[in-house]
C-alpha positions as CSV (number, residue, x, y, z in Angstrom):
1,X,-84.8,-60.3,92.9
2,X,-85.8,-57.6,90.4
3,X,-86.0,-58.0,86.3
4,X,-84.2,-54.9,85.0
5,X,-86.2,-53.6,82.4
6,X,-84.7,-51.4,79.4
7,X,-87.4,-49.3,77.6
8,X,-85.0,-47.9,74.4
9,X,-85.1,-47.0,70.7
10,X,-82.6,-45.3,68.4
11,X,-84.9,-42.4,67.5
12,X,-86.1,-39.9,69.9
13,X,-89.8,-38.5,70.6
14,X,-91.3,-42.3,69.4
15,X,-92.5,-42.3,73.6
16,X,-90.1,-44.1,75.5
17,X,-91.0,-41.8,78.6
18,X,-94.8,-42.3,78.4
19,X,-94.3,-45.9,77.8
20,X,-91.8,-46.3,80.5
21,X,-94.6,-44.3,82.7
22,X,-97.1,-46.3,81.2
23,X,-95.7,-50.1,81.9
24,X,-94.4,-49.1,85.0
25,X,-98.0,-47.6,86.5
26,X,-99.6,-50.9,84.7
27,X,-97.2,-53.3,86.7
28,X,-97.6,-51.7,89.9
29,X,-101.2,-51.4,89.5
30,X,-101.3,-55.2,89.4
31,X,-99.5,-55.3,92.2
32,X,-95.8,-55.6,91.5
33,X,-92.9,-53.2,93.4
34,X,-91.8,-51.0,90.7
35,X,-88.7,-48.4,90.4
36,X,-88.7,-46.9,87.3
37,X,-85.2,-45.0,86.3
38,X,-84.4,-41.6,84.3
39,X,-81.1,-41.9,83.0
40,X,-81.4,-39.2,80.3
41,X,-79.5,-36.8,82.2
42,X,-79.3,-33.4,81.5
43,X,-83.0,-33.9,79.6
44,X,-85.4,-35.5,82.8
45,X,-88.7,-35.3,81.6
46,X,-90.2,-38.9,83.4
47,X,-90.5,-36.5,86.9
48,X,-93.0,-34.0,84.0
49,X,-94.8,-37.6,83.0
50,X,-95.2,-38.7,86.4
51,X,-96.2,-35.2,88.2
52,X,-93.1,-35.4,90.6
53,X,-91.1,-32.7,89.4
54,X,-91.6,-30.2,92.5
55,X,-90.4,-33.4,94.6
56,X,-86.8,-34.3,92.9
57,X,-84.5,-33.2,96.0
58,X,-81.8,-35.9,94.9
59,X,-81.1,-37.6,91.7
60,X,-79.4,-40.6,89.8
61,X,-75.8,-39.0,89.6
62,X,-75.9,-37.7,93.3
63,X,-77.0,-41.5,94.4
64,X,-73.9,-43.1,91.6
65,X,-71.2,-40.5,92.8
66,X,-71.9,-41.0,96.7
67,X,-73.5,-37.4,97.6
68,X,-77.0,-38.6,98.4
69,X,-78.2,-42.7,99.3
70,X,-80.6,-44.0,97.6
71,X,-83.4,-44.1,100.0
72,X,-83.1,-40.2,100.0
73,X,-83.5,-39.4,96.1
74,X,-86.1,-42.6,95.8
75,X,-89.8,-40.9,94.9
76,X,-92.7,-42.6,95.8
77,X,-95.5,-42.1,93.7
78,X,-98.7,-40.8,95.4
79,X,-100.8,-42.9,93.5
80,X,-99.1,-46.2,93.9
81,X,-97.5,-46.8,96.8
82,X,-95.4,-49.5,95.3
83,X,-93.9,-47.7,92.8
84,X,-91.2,-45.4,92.8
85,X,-89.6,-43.2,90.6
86,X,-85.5,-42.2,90.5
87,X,-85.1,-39.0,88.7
88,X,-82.1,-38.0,86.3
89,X,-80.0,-34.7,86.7
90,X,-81.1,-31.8,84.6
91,X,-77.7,-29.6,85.1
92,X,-75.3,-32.7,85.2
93,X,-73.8,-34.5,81.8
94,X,-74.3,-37.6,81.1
95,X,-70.6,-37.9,81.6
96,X,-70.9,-37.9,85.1
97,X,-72.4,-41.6,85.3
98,X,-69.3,-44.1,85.9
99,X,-70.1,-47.8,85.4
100,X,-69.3,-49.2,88.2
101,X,-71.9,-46.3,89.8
102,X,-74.4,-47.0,87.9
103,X,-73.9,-50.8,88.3
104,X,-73.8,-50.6,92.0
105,X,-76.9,-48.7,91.7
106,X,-78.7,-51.3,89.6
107,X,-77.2,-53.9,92.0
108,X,-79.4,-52.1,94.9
109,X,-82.9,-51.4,93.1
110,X,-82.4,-55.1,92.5
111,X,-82.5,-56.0,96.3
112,X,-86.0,-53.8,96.8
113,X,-88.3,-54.3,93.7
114,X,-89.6,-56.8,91.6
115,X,-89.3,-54.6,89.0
116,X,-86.8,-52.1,87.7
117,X,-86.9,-50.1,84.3
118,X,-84.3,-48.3,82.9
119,X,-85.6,-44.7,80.5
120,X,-82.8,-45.1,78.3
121,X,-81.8,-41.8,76.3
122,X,-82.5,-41.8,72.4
123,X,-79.0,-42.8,70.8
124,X,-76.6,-45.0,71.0
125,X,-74.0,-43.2,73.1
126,X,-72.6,-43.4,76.4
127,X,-76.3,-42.8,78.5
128,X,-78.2,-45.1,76.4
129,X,-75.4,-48.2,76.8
130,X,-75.4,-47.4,80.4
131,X,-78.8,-47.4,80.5
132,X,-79.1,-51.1,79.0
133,X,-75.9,-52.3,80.1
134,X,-77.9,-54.4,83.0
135,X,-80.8,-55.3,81.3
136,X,-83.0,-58.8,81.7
137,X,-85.0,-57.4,79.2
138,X,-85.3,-55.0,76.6
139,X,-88.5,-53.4,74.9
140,X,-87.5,-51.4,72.1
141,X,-90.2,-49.0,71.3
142,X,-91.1,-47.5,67.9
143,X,-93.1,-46.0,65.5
144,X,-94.6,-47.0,62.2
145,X,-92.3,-44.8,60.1
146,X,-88.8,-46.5,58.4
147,X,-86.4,-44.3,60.0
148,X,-87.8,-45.5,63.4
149,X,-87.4,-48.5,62.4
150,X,-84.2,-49.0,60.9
151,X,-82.8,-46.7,64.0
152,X,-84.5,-49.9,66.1
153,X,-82.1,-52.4,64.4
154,X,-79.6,-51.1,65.2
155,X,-80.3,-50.8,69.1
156,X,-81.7,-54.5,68.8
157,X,-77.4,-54.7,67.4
158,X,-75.7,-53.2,70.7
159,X,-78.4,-55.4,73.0
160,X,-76.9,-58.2,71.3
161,X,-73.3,-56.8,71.8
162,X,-72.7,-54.0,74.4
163,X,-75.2,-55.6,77.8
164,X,-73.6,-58.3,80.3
165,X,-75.7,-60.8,78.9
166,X,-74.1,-60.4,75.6
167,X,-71.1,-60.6,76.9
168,X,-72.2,-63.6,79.1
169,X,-73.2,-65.3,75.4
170,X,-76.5,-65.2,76.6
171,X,-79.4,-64.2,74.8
172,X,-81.3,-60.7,75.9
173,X,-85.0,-61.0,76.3
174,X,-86.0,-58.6,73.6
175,X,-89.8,-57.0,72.9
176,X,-90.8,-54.7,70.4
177,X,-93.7,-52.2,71.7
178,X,-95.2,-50.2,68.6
179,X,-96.2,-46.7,69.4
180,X,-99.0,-44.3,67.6
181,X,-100.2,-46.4,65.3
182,X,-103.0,-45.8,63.2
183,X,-104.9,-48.9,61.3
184,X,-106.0,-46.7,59.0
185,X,-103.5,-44.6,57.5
186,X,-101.7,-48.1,57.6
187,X,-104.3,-49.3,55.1
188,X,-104.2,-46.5,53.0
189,X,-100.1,-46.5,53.1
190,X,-99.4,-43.8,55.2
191,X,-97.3,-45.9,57.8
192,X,-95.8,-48.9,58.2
193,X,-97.9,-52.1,58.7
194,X,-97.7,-54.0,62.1
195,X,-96.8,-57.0,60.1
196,X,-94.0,-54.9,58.0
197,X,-92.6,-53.7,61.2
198,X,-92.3,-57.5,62.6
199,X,-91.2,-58.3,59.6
200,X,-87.8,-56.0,60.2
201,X,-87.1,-56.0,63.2
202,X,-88.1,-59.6,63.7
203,X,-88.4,-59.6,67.2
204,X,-91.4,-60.7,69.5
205,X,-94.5,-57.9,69.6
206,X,-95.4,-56.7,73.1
207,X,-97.9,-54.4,72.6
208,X,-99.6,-51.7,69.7
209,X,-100.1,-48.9,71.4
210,X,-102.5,-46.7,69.2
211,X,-102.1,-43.0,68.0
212,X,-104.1,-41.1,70.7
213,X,-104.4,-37.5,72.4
214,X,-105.3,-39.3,75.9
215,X,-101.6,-39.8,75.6
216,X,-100.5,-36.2,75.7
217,X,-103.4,-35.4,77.8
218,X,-101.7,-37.7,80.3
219,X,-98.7,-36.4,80.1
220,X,-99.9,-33.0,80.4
221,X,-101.5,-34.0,83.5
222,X,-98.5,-35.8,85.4
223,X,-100.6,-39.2,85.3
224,X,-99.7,-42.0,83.2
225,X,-102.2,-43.0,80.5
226,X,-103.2,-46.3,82.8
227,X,-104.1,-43.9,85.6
228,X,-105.5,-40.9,84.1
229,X,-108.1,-42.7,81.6
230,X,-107.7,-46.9,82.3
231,X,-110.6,-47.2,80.0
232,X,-108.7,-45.8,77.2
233,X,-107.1,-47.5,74.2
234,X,-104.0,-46.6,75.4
235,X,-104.5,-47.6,78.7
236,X,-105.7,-50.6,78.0
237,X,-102.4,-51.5,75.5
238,X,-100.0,-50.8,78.2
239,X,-102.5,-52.8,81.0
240,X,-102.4,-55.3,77.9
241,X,-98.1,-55.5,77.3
242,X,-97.9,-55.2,81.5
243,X,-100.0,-58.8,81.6
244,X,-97.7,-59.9,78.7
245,X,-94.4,-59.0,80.7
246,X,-95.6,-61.0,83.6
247,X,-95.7,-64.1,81.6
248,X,-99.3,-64.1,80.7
249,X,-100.9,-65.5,77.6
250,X,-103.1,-62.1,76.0
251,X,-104.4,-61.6,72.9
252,X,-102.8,-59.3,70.6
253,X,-105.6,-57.0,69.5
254,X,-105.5,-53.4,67.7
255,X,-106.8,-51.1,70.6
256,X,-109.1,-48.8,69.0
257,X,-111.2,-51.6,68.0
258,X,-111.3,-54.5,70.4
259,X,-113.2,-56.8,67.5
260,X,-110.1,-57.5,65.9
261,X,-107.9,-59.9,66.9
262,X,-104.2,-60.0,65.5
263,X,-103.7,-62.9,67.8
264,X,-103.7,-65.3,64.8
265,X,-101.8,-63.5,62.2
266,X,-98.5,-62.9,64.6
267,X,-99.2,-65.5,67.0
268,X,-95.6,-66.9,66.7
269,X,-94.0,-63.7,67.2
270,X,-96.3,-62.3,69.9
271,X,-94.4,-62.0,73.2
């Protein structure tokens, strides 16, 4: 049976999309069945980041309010054939999801993937709780900067209180993936520090994923980063935080210079 995946954050534009893209591509290219889920209905952008946007025919609220099955609005990628993508509604409200539709749903990727994540909406309303409500596990992505940060505690609050796990009083598997960094204006203290960040939110690190226009060049492409440029810092941060996911022990490193190791300084909090 599937791990549900949430990839959230309080803040928008600190790349949940590209990172959702991004781990998704990296688990199926080592050889996991992936589905990975838009639910930021009315504002679908992971069909743009995965170059399937002329092929949405169905989508997430057709499948949760019975007008479509699921095999029919399920998108196979033509890159990976085990990976998948279910797109979000652009002329629907997020009103339109119901629990029990979206549960139901969940229930189902379950059955077919090993994997299933969840692009949860920027926010804490009704999408984004949705949008976790099933979660295994949670990566909460942001960015170097306080207010991405403090918006992060707060989402690291509802996984502890608003998922079934919580609700279960079990304990939600929680990762904290760090986006557009920059070592450098870190140094000079123009950003947060990785360490400051941990420090916070004070929840395992999964990944640093570096400031980088291969990135947006992906995006702009319809590729994710792991695809378009594997060779790339980026790239190999996700391919890195993929490895991590799957239970393996990697080496926490700042991608744009693989001589130094970070390992050491947050080995206890590295995921």
């Amino acid at each position: 049976m599937a791990k549900v995946l949430v990839v959230t954050s309080g803040k928008g534009g600190v790349g949940k999309t590209t990172s959702t893209a991004g781990l998704g591509a990296a688990l199926a290219q080592g050889g996991e069945s992936v589905v990975v889920v838009d639910f930021d209905v009315g504002l679908r952008n992971l069909d743009l980041v995965l170059g399937a946007e002329r092929r949405v025919v169905y989508d997430l609220i057709n499948v949760v309010q019975g007008d479509a099955k699921l095999a029919q609005a399920l998108i196979r990628d033509k890159r990976l054939d085990n990976m998948y993508l279910l797109p979000a509604s652009q002329t629907r409200d997020k009103d339109a999801l119901t629990a029990d539709g979206v549960a139901k749903v969940v229930s189902d990727l379950r059955q077919r993937f090993d994997w299933v994540i969840c692009d949860s909406p920027a926010g804490i309303e009704r999408g984004a709780t949705l949008a976790m409500r099933h979660a295994d596990i949670a990566v909460v992505v942001t960015n170097p900067e306080v207010s991405s940060v403090r918006d992060s505690d707060r989402i690291i609050g509802l996984l502890d209180s608003k998922t079934e796990r919580a609700e279960r009083g079990e304990e939600m598997e929680k990762h904290l993936l760090l986006t557009r960094y920059d070592a450098v204006r870190a140094g000079r203290g123009e950003m947060l520090k990785v360490d400051d960040v941990l420090e916070i939110l004070s929840i395992p690190l999964l990944g640093i994923i570096p400031e980088s226009s291969e990135v947006l060049r992906a995006s702009n492409l319809g590729t994710p980063v792991t695809l378009a440029n594997p060779a790339s810092p980026p790239a190999r941060a996700y391919l890195d935080a993929a490895r991590r996911l799957r239970g393996e022990m990697i080496d926490m490193v700042v991608p744009t210079d693989r001589r130094s190791f970070l390992g050491g300084l947050f080995g206890r909090r590295v995921a």
